[in-house]
RONU-508997 format. One record per residue (C-alpha): residue in one letter; x, y, z. Coordinates in Angstrom, 1 decimal. Each point is the difference from the previous one (the first is absolute). Example, Ala and Ser with C-alpha at 12.3 -4.5 7.8 and 13.67 -1.06 7.14 Angstrom:
BEGIN
A, 12.3, -4.5, 7.8
S, 1.4, 3.4, -0.7
END
This chain:
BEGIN
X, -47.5, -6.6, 47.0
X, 1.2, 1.9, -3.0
X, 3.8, -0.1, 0.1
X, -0.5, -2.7, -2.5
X, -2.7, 1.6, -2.3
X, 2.9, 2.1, -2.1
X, 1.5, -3.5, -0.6
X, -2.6, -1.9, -0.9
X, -1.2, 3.2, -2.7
X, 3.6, -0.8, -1.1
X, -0.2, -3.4, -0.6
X, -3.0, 0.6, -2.4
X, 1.2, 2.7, -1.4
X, 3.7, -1.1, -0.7
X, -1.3, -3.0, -2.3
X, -2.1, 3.5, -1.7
X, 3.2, 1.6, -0.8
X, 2.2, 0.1, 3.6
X, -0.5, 1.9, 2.4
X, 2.2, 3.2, 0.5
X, 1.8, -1.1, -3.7
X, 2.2, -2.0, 2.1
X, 0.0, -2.7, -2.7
X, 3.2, 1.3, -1.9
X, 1.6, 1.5, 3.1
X, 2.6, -3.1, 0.0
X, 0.9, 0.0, -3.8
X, 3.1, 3.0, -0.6
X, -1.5, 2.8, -2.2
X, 2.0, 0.9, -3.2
X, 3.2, 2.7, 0.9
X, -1.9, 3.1, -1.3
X, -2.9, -0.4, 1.9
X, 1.9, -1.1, 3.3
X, 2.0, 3.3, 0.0
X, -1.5, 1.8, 2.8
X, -1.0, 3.7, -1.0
X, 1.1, 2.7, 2.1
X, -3.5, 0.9, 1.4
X, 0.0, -3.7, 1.1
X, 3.3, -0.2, 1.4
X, -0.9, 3.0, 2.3
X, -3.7, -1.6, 0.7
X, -0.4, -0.3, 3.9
X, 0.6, -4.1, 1.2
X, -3.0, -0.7, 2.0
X, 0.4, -2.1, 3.3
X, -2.5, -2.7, 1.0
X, -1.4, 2.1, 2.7
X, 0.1, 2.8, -2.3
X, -2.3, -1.7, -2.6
X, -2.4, -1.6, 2.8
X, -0.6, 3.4, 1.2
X, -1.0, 1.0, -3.5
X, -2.4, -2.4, -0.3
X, -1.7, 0.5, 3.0
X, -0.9, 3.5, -1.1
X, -1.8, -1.2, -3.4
X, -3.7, -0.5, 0.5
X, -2.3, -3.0, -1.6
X, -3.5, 1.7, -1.6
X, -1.8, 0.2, 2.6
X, 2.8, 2.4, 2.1
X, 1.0, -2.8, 2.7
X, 3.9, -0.9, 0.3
X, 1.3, -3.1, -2.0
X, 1.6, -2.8, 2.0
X, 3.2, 0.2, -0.6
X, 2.8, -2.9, -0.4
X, 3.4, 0.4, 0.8
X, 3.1, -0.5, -2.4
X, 1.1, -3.1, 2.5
X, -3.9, -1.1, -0.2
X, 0.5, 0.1, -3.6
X, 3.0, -2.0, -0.1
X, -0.6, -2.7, 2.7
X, -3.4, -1.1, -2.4
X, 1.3, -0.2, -3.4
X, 0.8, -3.6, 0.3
X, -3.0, -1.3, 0.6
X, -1.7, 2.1, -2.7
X, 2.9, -1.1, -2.3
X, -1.1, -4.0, 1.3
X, -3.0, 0.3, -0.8
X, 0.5, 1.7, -3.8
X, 2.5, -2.9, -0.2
X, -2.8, -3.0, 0.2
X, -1.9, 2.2, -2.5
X, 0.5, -1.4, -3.6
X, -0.2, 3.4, -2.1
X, -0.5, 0.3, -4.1
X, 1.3, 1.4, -2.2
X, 3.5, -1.3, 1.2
X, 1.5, 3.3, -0.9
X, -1.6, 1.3, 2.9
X, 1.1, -2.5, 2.8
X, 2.5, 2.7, 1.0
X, -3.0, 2.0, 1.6
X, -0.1, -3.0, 2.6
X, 2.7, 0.4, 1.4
X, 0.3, 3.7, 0.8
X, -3.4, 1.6, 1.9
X, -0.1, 3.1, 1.8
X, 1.4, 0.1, 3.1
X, 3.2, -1.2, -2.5
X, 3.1, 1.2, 2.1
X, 2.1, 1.8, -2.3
X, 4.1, 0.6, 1.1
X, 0.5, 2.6, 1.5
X, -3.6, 1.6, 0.1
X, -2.4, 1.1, 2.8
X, -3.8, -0.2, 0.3
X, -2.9, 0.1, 1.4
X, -3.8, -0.2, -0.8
X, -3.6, 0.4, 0.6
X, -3.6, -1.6, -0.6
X, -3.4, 0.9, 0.9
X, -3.5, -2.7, -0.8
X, -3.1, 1.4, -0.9
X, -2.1, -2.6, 1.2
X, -3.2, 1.3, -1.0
X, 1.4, 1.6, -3.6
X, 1.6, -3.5, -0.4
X, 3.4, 1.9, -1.0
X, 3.9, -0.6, 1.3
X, 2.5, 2.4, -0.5
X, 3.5, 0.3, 0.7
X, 3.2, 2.4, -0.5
X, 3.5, -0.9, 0.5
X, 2.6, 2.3, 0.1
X, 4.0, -1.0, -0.9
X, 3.1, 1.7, -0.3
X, 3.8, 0.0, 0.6
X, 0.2, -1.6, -3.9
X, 0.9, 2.0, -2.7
X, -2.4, 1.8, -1.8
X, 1.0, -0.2, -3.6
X, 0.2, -4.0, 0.4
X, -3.7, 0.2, 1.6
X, -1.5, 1.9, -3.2
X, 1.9, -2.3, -2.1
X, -1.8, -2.7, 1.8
X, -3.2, 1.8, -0.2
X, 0.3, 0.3, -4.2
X, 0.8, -3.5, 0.4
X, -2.9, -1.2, 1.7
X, -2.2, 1.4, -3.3
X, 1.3, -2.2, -2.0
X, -0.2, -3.0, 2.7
X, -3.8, 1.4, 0.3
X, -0.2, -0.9, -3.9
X, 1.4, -3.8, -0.1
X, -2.1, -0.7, 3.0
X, -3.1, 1.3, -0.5
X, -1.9, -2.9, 0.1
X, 1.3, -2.7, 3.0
X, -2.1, -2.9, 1.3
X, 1.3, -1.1, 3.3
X, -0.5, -3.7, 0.9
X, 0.4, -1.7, 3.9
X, -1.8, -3.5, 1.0
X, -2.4, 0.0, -2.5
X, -1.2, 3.3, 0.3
X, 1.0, 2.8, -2.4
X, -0.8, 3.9, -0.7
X, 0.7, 1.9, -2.7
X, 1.4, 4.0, 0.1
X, 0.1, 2.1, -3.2
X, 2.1, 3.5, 0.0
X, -0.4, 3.2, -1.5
X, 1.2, 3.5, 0.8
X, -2.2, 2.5, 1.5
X, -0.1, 3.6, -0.8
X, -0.4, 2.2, 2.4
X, 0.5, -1.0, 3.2
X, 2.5, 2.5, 1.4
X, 1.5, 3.1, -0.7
X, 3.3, -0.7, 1.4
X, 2.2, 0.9, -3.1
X, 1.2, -3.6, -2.2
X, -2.5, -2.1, 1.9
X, -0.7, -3.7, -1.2
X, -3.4, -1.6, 0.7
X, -1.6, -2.8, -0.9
X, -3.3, -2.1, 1.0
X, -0.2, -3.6, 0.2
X, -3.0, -1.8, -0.5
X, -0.2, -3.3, 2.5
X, -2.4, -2.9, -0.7
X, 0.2, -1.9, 3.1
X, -0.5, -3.9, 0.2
X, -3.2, 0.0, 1.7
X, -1.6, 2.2, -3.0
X, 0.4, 3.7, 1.9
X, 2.1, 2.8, -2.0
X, 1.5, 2.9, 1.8
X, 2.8, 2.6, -1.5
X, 3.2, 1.1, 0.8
X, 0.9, 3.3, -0.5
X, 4.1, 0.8, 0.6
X, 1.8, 3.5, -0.7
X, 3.6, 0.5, 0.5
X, 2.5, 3.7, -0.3
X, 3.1, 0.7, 0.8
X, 0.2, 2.9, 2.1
X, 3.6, 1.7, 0.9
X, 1.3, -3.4, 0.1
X, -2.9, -1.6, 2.3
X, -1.8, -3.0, -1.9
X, -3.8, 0.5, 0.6
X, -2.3, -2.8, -0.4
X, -4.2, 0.3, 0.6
X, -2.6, -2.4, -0.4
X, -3.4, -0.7, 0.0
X, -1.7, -3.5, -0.2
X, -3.6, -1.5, 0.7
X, -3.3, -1.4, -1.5
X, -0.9, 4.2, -0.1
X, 3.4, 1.3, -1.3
X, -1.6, 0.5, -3.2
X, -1.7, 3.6, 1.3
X, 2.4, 1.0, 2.4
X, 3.3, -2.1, -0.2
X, 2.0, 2.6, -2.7
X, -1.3, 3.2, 2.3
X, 1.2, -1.7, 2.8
X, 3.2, -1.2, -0.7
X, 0.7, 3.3, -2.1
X, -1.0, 1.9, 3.6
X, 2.4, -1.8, 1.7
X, 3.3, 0.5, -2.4
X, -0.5, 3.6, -0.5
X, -0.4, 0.4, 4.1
X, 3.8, -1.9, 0.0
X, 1.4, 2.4, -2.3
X, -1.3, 2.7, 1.7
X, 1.4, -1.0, 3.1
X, 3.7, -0.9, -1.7
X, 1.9, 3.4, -0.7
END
């Protein structure tokens, strides 16, 4: 019942500040930056099956397996996750473009492949999803990018019939140890009056685009442990 739960983490935290800083994968990076390095050009490529049997080795808190999604899982629901954002009326209109991208985003040429895990009682959902086969320089370009996304769209209210939340985004220190990581937490005031956080951390490591998260009514105590646990078990897994 949870091959959906990653998605539906990354439909609220995309509108946060995308999921997997996916949000400027389809824009070019300047030349420089695009000009792969020659630790990146020599970085392993990663098959689907590859990356699935990654993620089954990382462990949520409380030691079980994750349940894992496949890349083609991924990619056969990122339509109707990108349906959905599209009835969505989002504001400031500078950050439409986060509707339209979420993430299970397919990107060219890219594999992936992903995991989530409910804590029912701890009222906590996290997810990782792992991607490579894109180049690395372009990824951390995208990553710096995303900081100053983070900035213009720190505060978004997101409107559907009649009903509307509002989401405000700030970094978080912190949360993993994974050299150059970006976090941030995003606070979610929900229509019917409940608020729940998002916490999202994303690296780049040896040209593999890691992206955790954390999100629930309790993500407050545990979510930036949690999310931090579950990048630095990627990149400890991706040599």
């Amino acid at each position: 019942m949870y091959k959906k739960s990653l998605l539906g983490l990354g439909v609220v935290a995309l509108v946060g500040m995308a999921l997997g800083a996916c949000s400027d994968l389809g824009t070019s990076p300047d030349t420089a930056s695009a000009q792969p390095s020659e630790k990146a050009a020599q970085a392993k490529q990663y098959s689907n099956g590859e990356l699935l049997d990654l993620v089954k080795q990382i462990k949520a808190a409380d030691g079980t397996s994750l349940t894992t999604v496949s890349g083609e899982e991924l990619s056969s629901q990122e339509n109707p996750m990108k349906e959905l954002l599209a009835l969505m009326t989002i504001e400031p209109a500078e950050c439409k473009a986060l509707g339209a991208l979420g993430s299970s985003e397919t990107i060219a040429g890219s594999t992936t492949a992903g995991g989530a895990s409910v804590d029912t009682a701890g009222g906590v959902m996290t997810g990782v999803t792992l991607t490579s086969g894109v180049d690395a320089d372009a990824l951390r370009n995208t990553v710096q990018n995303n900081k100053s996304q983070a900035a213009a769209c720190e505060n978004i209210t997101l409107s559907m019939a009649g009903q509307s939340m509002t989401m405000t985004t700030k970094p978080a220190e912190g949360v993993s140890s994974v050299p150059d990581a970006a976090a941030y937490k995003t606070a979610i005031s929900l229509p019917d009056g409940r608020a729940q956080s998002t916490f999202i951390a994303y690296a780049v490591k040896d040209g593999v685009l890691i992206t955790a998260t954390a999100s629930g009514q309790n993500a407050d105590a545990t979510g930036a442990a949690a999310a931090g646990a579950l990048m630095d078990q990627a990149a400890a897994l991706i040599k």
